[in-house]
C-alpha positions as CSV (number, residue, x, y, z in Angstrom):
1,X,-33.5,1.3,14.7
2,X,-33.0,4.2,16.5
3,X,-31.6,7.6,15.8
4,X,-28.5,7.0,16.4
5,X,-27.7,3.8,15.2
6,X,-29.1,5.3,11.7
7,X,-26.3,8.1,12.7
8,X,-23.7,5.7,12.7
9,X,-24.8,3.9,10.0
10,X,-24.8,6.8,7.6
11,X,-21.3,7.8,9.0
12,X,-20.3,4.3,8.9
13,X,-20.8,5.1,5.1
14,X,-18.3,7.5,4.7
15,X,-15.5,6.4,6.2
16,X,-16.4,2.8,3.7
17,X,-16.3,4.8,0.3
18,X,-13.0,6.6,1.7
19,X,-11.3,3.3,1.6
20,X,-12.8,1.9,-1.3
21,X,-12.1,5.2,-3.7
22,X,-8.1,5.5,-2.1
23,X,-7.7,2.1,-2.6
24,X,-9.1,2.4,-6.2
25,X,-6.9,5.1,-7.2
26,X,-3.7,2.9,-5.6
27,X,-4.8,0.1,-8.0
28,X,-4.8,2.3,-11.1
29,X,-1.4,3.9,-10.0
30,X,0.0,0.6,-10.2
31,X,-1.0,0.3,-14.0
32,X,1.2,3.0,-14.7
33,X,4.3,1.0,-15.2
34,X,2.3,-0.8,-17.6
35,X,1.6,2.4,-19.5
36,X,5.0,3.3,-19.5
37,X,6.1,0.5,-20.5
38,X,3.6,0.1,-23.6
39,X,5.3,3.1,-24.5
40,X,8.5,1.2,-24.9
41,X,10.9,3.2,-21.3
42,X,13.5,0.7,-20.4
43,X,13.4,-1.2,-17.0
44,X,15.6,1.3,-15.8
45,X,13.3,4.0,-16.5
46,X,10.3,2.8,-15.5
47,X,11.7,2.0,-11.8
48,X,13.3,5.4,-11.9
49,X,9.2,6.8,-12.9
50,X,7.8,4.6,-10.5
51,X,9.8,5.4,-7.8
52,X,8.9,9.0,-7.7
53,X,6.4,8.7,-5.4
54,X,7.6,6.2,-2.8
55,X,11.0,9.1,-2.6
56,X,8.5,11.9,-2.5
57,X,6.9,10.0,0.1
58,X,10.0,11.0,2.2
59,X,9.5,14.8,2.2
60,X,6.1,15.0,1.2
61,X,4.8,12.9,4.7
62,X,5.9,15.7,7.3
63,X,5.0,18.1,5.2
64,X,1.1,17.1,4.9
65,X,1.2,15.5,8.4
66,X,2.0,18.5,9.9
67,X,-0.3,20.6,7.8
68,X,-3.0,18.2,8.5
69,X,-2.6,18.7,12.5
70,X,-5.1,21.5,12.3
71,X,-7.4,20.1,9.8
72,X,-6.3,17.0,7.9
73,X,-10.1,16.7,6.2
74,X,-9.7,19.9,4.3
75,X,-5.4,18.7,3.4
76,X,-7.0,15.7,2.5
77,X,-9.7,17.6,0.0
78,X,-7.1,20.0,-1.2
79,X,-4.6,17.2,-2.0
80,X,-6.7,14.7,-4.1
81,X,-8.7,17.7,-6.0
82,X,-5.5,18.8,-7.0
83,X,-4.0,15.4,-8.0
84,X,-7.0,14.5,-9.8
85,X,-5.9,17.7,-12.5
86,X,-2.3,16.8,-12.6
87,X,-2.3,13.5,-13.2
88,X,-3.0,14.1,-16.3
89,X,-0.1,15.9,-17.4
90,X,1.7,12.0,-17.2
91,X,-0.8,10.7,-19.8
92,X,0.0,13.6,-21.8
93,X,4.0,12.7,-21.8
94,X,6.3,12.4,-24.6
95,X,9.2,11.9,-23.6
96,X,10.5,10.1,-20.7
97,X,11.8,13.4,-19.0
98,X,8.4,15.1,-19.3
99,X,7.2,12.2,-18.0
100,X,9.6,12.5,-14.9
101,X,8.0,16.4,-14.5
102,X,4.6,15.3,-14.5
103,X,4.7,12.1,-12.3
104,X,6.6,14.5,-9.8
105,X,4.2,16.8,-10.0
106,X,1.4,14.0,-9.1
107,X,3.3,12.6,-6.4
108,X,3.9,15.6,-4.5
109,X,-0.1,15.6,-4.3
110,X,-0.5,11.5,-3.7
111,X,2.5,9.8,-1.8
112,X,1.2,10.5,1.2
113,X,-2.5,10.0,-0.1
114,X,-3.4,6.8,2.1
115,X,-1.5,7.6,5.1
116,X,-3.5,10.9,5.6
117,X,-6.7,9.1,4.5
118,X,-6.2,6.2,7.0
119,X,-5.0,9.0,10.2
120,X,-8.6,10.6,9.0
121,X,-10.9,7.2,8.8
122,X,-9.3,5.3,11.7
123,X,-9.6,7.4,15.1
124,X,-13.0,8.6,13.1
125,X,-13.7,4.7,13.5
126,X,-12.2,4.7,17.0
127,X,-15.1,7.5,18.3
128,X,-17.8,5.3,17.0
129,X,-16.6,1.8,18.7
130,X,-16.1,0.4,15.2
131,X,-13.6,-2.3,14.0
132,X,-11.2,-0.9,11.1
133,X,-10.5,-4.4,9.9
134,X,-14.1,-4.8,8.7
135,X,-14.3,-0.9,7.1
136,X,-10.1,-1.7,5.3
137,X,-12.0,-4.9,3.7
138,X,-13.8,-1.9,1.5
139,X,-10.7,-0.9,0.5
140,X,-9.5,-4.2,-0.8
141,X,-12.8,-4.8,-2.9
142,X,-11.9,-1.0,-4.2
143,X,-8.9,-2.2,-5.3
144,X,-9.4,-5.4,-6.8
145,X,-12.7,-4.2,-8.6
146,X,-10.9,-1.4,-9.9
147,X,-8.0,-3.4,-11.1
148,X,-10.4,-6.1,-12.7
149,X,-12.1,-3.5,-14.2
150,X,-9.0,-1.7,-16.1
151,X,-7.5,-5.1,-16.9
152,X,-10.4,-5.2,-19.7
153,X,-10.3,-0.7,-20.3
154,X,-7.1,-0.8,-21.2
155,X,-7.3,-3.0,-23.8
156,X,-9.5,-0.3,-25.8
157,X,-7.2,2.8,-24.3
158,X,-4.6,3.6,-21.4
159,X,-6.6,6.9,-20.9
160,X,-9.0,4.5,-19.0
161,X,-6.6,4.3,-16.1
162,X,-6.4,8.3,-16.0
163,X,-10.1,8.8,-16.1
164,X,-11.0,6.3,-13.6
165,X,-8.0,7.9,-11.2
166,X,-9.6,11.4,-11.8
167,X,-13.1,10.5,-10.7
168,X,-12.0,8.4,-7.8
169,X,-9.6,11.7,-6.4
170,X,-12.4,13.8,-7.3
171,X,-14.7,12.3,-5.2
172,X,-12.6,11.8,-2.3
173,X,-12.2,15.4,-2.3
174,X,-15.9,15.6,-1.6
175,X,-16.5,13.3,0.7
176,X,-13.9,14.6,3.0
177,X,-15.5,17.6,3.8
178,X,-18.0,15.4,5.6
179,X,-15.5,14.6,8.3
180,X,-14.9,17.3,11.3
181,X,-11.8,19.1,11.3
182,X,-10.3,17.5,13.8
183,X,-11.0,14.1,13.2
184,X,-7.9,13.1,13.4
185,X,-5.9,14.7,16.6
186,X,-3.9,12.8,18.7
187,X,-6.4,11.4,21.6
188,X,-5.8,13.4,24.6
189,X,-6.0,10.1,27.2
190,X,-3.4,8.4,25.0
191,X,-0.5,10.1,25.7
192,X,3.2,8.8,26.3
193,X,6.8,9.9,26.4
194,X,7.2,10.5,23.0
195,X,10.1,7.6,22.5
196,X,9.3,4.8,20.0
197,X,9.7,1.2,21.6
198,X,12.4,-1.2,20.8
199,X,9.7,-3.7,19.4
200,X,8.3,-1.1,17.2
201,X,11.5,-0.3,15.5
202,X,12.7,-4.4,15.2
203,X,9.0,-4.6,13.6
204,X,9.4,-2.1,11.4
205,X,12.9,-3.4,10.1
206,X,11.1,-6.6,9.2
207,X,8.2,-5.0,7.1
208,X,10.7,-2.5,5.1
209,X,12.7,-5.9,4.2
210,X,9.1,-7.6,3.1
211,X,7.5,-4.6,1.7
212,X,10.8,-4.0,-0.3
213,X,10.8,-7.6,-1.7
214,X,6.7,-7.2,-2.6
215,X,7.4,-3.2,-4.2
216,X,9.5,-4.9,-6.5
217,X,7.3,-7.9,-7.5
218,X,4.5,-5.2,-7.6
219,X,6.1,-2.8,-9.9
220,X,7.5,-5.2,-12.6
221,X,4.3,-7.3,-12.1
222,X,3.1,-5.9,-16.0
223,X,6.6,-6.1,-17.3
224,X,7.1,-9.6,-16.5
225,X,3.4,-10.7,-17.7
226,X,4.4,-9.2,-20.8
227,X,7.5,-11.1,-20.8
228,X,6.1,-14.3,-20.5
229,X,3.5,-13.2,-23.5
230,X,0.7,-13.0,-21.6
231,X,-2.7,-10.4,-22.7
232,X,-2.4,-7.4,-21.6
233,X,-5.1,-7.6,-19.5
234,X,-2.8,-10.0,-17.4
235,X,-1.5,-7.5,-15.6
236,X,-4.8,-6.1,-14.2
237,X,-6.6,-8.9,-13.6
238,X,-3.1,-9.8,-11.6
239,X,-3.6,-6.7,-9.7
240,X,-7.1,-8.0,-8.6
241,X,-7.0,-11.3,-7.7
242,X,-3.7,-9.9,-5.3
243,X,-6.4,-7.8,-4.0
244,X,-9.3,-10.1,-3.9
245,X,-6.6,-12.6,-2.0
246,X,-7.1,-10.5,0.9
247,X,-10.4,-10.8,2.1
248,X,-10.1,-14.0,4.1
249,X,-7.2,-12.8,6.3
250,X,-9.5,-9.2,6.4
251,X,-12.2,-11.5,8.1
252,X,-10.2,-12.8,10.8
253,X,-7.2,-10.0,11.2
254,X,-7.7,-9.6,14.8
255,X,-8.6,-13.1,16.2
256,X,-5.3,-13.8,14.4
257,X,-3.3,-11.0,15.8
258,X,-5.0,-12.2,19.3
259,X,-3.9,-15.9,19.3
260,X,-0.4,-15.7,17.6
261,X,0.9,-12.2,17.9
262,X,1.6,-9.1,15.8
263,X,5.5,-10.1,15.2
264,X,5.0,-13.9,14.8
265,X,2.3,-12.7,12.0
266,X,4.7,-10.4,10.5
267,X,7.3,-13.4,9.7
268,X,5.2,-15.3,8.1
269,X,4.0,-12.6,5.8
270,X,7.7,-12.0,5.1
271,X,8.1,-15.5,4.4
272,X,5.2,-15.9,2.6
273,X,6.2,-12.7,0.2
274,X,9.7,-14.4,-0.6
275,X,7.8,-18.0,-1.0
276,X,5.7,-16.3,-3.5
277,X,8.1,-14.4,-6.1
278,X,10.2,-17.4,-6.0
279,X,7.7,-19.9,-7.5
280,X,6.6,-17.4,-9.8
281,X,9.9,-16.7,-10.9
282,X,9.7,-20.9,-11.6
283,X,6.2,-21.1,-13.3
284,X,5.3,-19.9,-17.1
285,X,1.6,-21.8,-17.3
286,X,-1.0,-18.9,-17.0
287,X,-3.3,-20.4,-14.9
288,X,-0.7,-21.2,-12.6
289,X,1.2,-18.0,-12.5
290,X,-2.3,-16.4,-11.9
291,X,-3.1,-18.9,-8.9
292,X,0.5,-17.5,-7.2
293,X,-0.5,-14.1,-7.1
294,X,-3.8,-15.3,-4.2
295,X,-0.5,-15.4,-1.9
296,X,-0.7,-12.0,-2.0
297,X,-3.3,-12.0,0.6
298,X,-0.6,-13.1,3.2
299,X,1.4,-11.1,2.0
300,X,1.1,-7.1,1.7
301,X,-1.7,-7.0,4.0
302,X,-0.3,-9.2,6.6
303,X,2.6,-6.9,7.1
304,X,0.9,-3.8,6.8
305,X,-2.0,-5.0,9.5
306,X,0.6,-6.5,11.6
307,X,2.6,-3.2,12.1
308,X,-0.4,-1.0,11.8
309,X,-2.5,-2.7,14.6
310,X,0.2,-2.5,16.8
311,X,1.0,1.2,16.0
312,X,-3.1,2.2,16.9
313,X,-3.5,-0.7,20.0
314,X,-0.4,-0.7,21.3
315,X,1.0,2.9,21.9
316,X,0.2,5.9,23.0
317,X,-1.6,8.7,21.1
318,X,1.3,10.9,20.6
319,X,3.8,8.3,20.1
320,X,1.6,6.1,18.0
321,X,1.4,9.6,15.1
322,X,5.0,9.8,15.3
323,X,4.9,5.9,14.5
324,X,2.8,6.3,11.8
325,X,4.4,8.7,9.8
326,X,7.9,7.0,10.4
327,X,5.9,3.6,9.1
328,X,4.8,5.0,5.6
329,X,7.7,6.8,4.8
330,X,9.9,3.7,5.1
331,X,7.4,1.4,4.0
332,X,5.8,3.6,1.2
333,X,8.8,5.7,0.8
334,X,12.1,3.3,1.1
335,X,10.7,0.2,0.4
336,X,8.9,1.0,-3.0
337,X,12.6,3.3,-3.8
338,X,14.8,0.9,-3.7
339,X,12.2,-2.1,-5.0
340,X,11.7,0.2,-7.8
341,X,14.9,2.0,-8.7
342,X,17.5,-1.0,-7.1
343,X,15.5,-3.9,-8.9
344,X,15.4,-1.4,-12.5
345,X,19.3,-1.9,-12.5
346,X,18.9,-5.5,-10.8
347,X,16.6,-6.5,-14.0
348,X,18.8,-4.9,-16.7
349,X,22.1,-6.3,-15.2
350,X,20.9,-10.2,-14.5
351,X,17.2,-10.7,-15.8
352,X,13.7,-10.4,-14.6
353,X,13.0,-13.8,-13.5
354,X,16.4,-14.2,-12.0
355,X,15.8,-11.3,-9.7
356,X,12.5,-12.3,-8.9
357,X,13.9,-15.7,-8.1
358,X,16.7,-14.4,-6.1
359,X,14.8,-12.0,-4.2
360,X,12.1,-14.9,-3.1
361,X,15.4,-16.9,-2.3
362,X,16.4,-13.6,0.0
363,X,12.8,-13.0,1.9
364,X,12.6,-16.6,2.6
365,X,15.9,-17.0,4.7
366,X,15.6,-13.4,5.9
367,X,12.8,-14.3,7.9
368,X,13.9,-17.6,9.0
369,X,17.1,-15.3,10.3
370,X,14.0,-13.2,12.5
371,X,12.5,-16.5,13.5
372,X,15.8,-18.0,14.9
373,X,16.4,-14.2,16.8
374,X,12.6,-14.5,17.8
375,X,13.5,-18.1,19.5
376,X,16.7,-17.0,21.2
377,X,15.2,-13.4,22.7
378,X,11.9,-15.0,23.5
379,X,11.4,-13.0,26.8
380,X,12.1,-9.5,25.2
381,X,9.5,-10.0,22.5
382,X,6.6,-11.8,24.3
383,X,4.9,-8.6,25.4
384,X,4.4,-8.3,21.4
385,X,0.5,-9.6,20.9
């Protein structure tokens, strides 16, 4: 092998543990409305907690995306060294309003965690000639080890979930030093007139409404295992076979996007999400409730892909940033909002399994409504591919 292939390899590395370690932390966030909720917060409060971050998302995405511009690296080290101290102060809670301080305090740091992480590994991925797909499976196995892991910690102590978070920001902090400052500016050959496409924006509208519908499965995940009187290590053993559920489509992301099409893939994941809540929302049987959760994989990921391989093939440098940013803070910000803070009220007013229902009922016909617009303005959308 020759130098520089061993160059590669090595770098090849990094950008690998950078997904696997954000991806981790992600899982062990999404424990945290099962640690709220073992400290008995109502529904209501714990989608008002867990949507801090998804509406800090909002401001705190232009604010580290234009701070990044000069070195997003060393923004990336500064956010997830500080993050790995604060989040701390939510374990420490309480009360539910000291609980609000210190989760806002967190998420300033990490709601806009992944999407400076992924402007950082991808056109570091781009210089080499290497496939994201293949480097994002790293994330997934992050996640899902991590969650399988902590579904067994935190039957000993929550303060599992916190340690594990702290080492995983902590070394994320490290590693980025390793990437060069300007790793992620906007290519110079990709440049465009700065408007975002009509297809982006109809794209986008579809994977707010399935993102929404999953945010809200996602977050009262643990509350509804708990529910139907399952361990407690339900929940994060939930949490990683969802992740786990995505390494097949991983595998074959872009000879899918290739044959059928980035918005004819984004429909069915919408469908898919709202075909999934709806029979769990149906099933009480362990085993069988767990065996719902492997739709996952053609769910979240589809969506995100979807959108995100168009963004980074499809547009131009300059536009494609703008893109991005506008993405997470609707997907990451909106979406997990109202899924959180709109399905609190929703649960408290008609039920947990009768929102769940309901919503699956919603995603479903939602994206047969696309399809049927799809059909009828066939000739406007078949450049999307």
């Amino acid at each position: 092998m020759s130098d520089s292939n061993l160059a590669t390899g090595k770098s090849n590395i990094r950008e690998i543990l950078t997904e696997f370690l954000v991806y981790s932390n992600l899982s062990l966030t999404s424990l945290f409305s099962q640690f709220f909720d073992s400290k008995g917060y109502s529904p209501i409060q714990i989608g008002i907690l867990m949507a801090i971050s998804p509406t800090f998302s909002l401001l705190a995405n232009p604010f580290w995306f234009s701070l990044s511009k000069k070195s997003a690296p060393g923004i990336l080290g500064l956010m997830t060294f500080v993050a790995a101290m604060v989040v701390w102060g939510v374990y420490l809670s309480s009360s539910f309003v000291l609980a609000f301080v210190s989760v806002s305090a967190m998420a300033f740091f990490i709601a806009s965690l992944i999407p400076i992480t992924e402007s950082i590994v991808v056109p570091s991925l781009r210089i080499k000639g290497r496939r994201f797909d293949r480097v994002r499976l790293f994330g997934t196995v992050g996640y899902a080890s991590t969650a399988l892991l902590s579904s067994f910690l935190v039957e000993i102590s929550f303060s599992s979930i916190f340690i594990l978070s702290s080492v995983a920001l902590l070394l994320l902090s490290v590693i980025s030093r390793g990437y060069p400052s300007r790793s992620a500016a906007v290519s110079e050959e990709r440049t465009g007139g700065g408007r975002l496409p009509v297809t982006f924006i109809v794209m986008l509208a579809v994977g707010v409404a399935s993102i929404t519908i999953g945010a809200f499965g996602s977050t009262f995940f643990p509350v509804l295992t708990r529910e139907l009187g399952f361990d407690l290590s339900a929940a994060g053993m939930g949490y990683s076979l969802m992740a786990f559920s995505e390494v097949p489509f991983l595998f074959f992301a872009d000879r899918l996007l290739g044959k059928l099409g980035n918005f004819k893939i984004l429909l069915l994941g919408l469908f898919l999400t709202g075909l999934r809540w709806f029979l769990t929302s149906l099933v009480d049987s362990f085993p069988l409730f767990m065996a719902l959760q492997s739709l996952h994989g053609l769910n979240y990921v589809i969506v995100y892909y979807s959108v995100f391989n168009y963004i980074h093939l499809k547009l131009p440098g300059d536009v494609a940033l703008k893109a991005q940013a506008i993405y997470w803070m609707s997907t990451m910000g909106i979406s997990y909002l109202l899924g959180s803070v709109a399905g609190g009220f929703l649960v408290d007013t008609f039920g947990l399994k009768t929102v769940y229902f309901s919503l699956g009922m919603f995603g479903m016909l939602l994206s047969v409504v696309f399809t049927v617009v799809l059909i009828y303005t066939g000739k406007r959308f078949r450049p999307i591919n």
